[in-house]
N, C-alpha and C positions, 0 to 999 in steps of 0.2 A: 657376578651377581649370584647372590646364594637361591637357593630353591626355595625357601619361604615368599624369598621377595617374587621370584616369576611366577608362581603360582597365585599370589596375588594378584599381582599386575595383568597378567593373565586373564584371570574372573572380569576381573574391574573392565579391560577392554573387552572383554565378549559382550559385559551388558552394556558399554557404551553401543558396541553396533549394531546389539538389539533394538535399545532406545532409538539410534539414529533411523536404522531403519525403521520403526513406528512413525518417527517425524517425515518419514521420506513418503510413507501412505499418507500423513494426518496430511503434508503437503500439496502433494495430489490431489485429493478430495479438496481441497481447499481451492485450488487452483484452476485444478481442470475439470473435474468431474461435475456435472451440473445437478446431478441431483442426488447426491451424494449424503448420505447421514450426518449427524454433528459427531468427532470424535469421541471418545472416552474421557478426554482429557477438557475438554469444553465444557467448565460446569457454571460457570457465569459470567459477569461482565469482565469481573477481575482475572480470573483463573478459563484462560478460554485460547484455547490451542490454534484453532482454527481461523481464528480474529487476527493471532500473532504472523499467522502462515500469511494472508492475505497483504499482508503488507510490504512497503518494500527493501523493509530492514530483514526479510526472513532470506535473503540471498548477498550473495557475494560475487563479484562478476561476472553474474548471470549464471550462477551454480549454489542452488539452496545450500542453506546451511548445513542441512539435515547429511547431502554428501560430503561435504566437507568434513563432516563429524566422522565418518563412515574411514574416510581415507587416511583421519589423523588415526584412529582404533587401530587399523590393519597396520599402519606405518609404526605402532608404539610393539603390536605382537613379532612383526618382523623386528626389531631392534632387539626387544625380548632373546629373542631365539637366534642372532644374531652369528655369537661365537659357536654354536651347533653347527649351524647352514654353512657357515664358513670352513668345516671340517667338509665338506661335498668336494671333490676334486673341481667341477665344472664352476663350484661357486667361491673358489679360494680368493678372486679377488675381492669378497667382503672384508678379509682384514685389514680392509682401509677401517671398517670400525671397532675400534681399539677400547673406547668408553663409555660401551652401551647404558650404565646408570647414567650416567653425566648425559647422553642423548636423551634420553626417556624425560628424565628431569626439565630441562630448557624446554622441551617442547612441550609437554604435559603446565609447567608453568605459562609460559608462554598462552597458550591454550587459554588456561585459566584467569587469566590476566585481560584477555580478548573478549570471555565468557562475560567478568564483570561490567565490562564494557555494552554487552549487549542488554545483560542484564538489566543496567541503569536507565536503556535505550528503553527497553521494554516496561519500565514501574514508571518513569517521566515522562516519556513521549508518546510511548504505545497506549499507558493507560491499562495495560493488559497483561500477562505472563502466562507463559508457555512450563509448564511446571514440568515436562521431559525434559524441555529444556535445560530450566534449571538441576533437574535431575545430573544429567550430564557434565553440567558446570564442575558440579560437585564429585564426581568423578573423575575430571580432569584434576581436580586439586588434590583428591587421595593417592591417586597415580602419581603426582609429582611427590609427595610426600615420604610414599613406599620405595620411588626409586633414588629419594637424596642417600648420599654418604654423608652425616650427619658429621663426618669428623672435617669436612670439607667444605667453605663459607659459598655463599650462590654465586658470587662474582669469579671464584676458582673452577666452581662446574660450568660456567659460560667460556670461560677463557678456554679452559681444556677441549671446551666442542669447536671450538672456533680455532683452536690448533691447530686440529685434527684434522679438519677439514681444508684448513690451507696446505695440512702436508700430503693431503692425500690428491689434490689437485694439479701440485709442483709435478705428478706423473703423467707422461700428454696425454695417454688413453685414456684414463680417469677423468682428468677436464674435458676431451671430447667427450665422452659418452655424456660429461653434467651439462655440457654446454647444447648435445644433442636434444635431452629430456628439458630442458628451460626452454627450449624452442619449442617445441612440441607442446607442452604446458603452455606457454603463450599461446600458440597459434589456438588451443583449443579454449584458454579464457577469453582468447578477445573477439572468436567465434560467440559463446554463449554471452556476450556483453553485447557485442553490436546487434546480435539477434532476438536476444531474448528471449531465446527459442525456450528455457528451462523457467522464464520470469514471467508467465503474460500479464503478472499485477504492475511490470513495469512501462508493458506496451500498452497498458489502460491508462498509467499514470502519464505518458509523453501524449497519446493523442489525447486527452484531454487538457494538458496545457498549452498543446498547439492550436487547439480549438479556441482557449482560453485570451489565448496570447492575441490572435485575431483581432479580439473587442476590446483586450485589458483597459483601453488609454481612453475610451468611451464610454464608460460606464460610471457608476455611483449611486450605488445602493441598487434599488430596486430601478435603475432607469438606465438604458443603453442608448446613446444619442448625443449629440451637441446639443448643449446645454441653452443655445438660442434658437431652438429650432422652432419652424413655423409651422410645421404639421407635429402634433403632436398626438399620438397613438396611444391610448388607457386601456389595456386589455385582464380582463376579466378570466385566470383559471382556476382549474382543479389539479394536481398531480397526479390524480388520479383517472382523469377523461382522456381518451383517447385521441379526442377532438384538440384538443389543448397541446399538445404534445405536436402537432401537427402545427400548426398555427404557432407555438415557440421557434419552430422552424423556420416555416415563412417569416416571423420577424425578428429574427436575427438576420435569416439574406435580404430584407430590405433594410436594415440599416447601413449594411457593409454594402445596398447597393446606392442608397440616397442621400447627400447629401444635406439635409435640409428636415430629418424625418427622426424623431424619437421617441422609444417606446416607455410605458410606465405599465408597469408589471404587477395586478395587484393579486391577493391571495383572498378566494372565494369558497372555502372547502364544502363538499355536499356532504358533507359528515355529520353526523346527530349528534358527534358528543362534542361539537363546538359552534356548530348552526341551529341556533333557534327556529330556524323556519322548517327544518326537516322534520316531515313527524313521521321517517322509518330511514332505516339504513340505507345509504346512495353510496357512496365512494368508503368503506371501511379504510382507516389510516391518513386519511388525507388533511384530517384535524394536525395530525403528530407533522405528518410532513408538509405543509406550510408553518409552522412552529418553528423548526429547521430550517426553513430558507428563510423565514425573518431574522431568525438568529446568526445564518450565517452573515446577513447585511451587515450586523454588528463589529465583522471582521473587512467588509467591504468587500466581501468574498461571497452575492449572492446570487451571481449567474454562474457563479463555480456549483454550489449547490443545484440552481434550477438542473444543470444538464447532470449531475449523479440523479437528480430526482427525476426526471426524466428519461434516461438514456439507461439505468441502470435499475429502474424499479424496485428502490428497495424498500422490506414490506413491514418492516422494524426496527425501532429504536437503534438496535444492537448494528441493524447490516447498515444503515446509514451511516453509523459512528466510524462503520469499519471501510464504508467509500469514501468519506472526509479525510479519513487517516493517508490514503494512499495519494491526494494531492495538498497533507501538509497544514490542515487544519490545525489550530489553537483547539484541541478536543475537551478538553475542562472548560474554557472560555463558553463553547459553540454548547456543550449539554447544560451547564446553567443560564446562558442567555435563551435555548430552545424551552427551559420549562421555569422563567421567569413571569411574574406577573404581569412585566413590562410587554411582553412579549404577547402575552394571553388578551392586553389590552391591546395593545395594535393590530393582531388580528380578527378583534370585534370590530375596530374602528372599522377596517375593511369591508368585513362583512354589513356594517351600517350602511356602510358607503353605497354597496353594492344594492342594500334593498331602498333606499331614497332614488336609484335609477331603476327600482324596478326589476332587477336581473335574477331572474330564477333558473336560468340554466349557461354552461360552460361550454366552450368559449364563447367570452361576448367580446365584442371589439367596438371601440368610438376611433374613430378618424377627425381629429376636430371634434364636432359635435353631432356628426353620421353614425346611429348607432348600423353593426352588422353581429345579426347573431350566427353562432356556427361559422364555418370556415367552408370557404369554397376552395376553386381551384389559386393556384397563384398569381397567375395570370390577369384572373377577376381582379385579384388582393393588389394587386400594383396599378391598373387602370384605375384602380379607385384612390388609390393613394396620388395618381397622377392630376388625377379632377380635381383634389382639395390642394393642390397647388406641391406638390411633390418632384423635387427635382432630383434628377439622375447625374450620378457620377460623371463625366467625361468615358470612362473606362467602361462603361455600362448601356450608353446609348445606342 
C-alpha cells in the first residue's frame, strides 16, 4: 500500500472513531442518563440522533452500534500499519497478513453494505436518521474505495482474503489462538445479548411485551374482557392523573383475576385545548395523549399504548413516537390516525359521553350501573366487583 493511500485511510479512520465515539455519548444520554440534554445532532423529527439511539435497531447483540463502529476504525488502522508491526520481532507472526488493500476493502465494503442496510431501517421504519451516522456510512464507502486495487475486480479481492485466511489457519497456533478469540467474542456477545446490560431500550421493549402478552387474547380496542361478560366496568381517565394510573392497575389485576368481568376504557382529558368544559389549564398534554391511544386502537394495539402512556410518561408528540417505535408500531399509520379528524371526533364523542353522566373529575368508574368516583383501596375495588355478581378465577379464590 503506497503512502497516499495510508495517509488517507488513516484521516478517514480517525474521524470514523471520533464520530463513533460522539455516537457512544449521544447513546448514553439517550439511554442512561435521565436528565440529559438533546444532542447536537437532534434537530427534528426527521434528523434526530437521540430518537435513533432509543430504539432497538441502535444495537447489535446487545453492543450499540456506536462500539462496533469504534472497533471496525481501530481494526482497519491495525491492517493499515499492518506490514510495519510485522517488522517488530515479538509481532512477526502478523505475516499471516500478506494483503492488507484487499482486507481493508471487504471489510470497509462489507461495512458499507451493512450501513445501507440500517440506513433503509432508519428512513422506512425508524422514520428518523442519525446524520453521524450516516456521516460514517459514508466513510466506510470512501475507505473501501481508497483501499481497492483498481486493477483487481471485487470478487478477486474477496477470494484473495478468503485465501489467506484459510492458509493462515492450516498452522495449528494460528487456528488456536482464532479459535481462542471467537470464544471469547462469543462468550462476551452472548453475555451483552442475554443481559442487555449495554441495551436497556431492549429490557423495556421484552417487559413490556410480556406485560402485553398477559392480556393480548382478551382485548379489542379499547375493552379488556370476555366479550360476554356480566359485569361490565366503563371507566373514565386522564393520562395524566395520578389517580388513573393507579386504577388502570387495579383493572387490569381484576380481569386476569375474574372471570366474568370487563373493562371499557374511555378517554376524558382535563385539558383546555380539547375539553370544552375546562375554563383553565388541568392536565397540560393529555388532549395529544388520548389522541394517541385512540389511534393506537386503530392498530388494535391500545393497551400497548395505555401502559407507554402510563408507565412511561411521556410529555410530547416526539417521546411518544419514540416509545411506539420501541414495541413496533406502524409509526406513519399511528401519527396520522393520532391527528385525524376521525380521531378528534371520537374523542369528543367521549367526552360527550362523559358530561351526559355528569363526570367532572378522573378516575370515575361504573361497575354495572354503581357509579365510584376516585379509586380506593383494592381490596374495596374487588368486594365490590363481588356484590355486582363478579366471579373469581378457580386460581384466585
Amino acid at each position: 500500500m503506497n503512502k497516499t493511500k495510508k495517509i488517507s485511510i488513516t484521516l478517514l479512520s480517525l474521524i470514523g472513531i471520533a464520530l463513533s465515539i460522539e455516537l457512544c455519548f449521544v447513546y448514553y444520554n439517550a439511554n442512561f442518563a435521565v436528565d440529559a440534554k438533546p444532542s447536537i445532532c437532534s434537530i427534528n423529527d426527521m434528523m434526530d440522533c437521540d430518537g435513533v439511539a432509543k430504539t432497538t435497531y441502535s444495537q447489535f447483540l446487545g453492543v450499540p452500534l456506536a462500539i462496533w463502529g469504534i472497533c471496525l476504525y481501530i481494526f482497519v488502522l491495525f491492517l493499515t500499519y499492518v506490514d510495519k508491526l510485522q517488522n517488530i520481532k515479538f509481532l512477526n507472526f502478523l505475516k499471516v497478513f500478506k494483503n492488507q488493500s484487499s482486507y481493508i476493502f471487504c471489510i470497509s465494503l462489507l461495512s458499507f453494505i451493512l450501513s445501507m442496510i440500517l440506513g433503509c431501517i432508519s428512513i422506512f421504519k425508524i422514520n428518523s436518521i442519525c446524520i453521524f451516522c450516516f456521516m460514517t456510512y459514508f466513510i466506510d464507502l470512501i475507505i473501501a474505495l481508497f483501499s481497492k486495487n483498481w486493477g483487481n475486480g471485487i470478487l478477486y479481492e474477496l477470494k484473495n482474503s478468503i485465501a489467506d485466511f484459510l492458509e493462515a489457519i492450516k498452522v495449528k497456533k494460528y487456528a488456536f489462538y482464532f479459535l481462542l478469540l471467537v470464544l471469547l467474542a462469543a462468550s462476551i456477545l452472548t453475555y451483552t445479548t442475554t443481559s442487555n446490560i449495554l441495551s436497556p431500550q431492549m429490557i423495556k421493549r421484552n417487559n413490556m411485551m410480556m406485560s402485553i402478552e398477559s392480556y393480548r387474547n382478551i382485548v379489542d380496542k379499547n375493552e379488556m374482557g370476555p366479550k360476554d361478560a356480566s359485569v361490565v366496568i366503563h371507566e373514565y381517565i386522564d393520562f395524566n392523573c395520578p389517580g388513573c394510573f393507579l386504577a388502570n392497575i387495579y383493572l387490569h389485576r381484576i380481569v386476569s383475576e375474574f372471570e366474568n368481568v370487563k373493562v371499557i376504557q374511555h378517554n376524558v382529558p382535563l385539558d383546555i385545548t380539547c375539553n370544552h368544559n375546562m375554563k383553565h389549564e388541568g392536565h397540560p398534554n393529555s388532549c395529544l395523549k388520548a389522541r394517541y391511544a385512540i389511534a393506537a386502537s386503530e392498530q388494535n394495539r391500545y393497551w400497548e399504548m395505555v401502559d407507554i402512556l402510563f408507565t412511561d410518561n411521556p410529555e410530547t408528540e416526539k417521546s411518544i413516537i419514540e416509545e411506539a417505535r420501541l414495541v413496533g408500531f406502524d409509526i406513519a399509520k399511528l401519527k396520522e390516525d393520532a391527528n385525524s379528524e376521525v380521531t378528534n371526533q371520537k374523542l369528543k364523542d367521549s367526552i360527550q359521553e362523559a358530561d351526559s353522566k355528569n363526570i367532572d373529575g378522573t378516575p370515575t368508574i361504573f361497575i354495572n350501573m354503581k357509579r365510584i368516583s376516585g379509586i380506593g383501596s383494592y381490596p374495596d375495588l374487588k368486594a365490590e366487583i363481588i356484590e355486582q355478581g363478579g366471579k373469581e378465577k378457580p386460581n384466585h379464590e
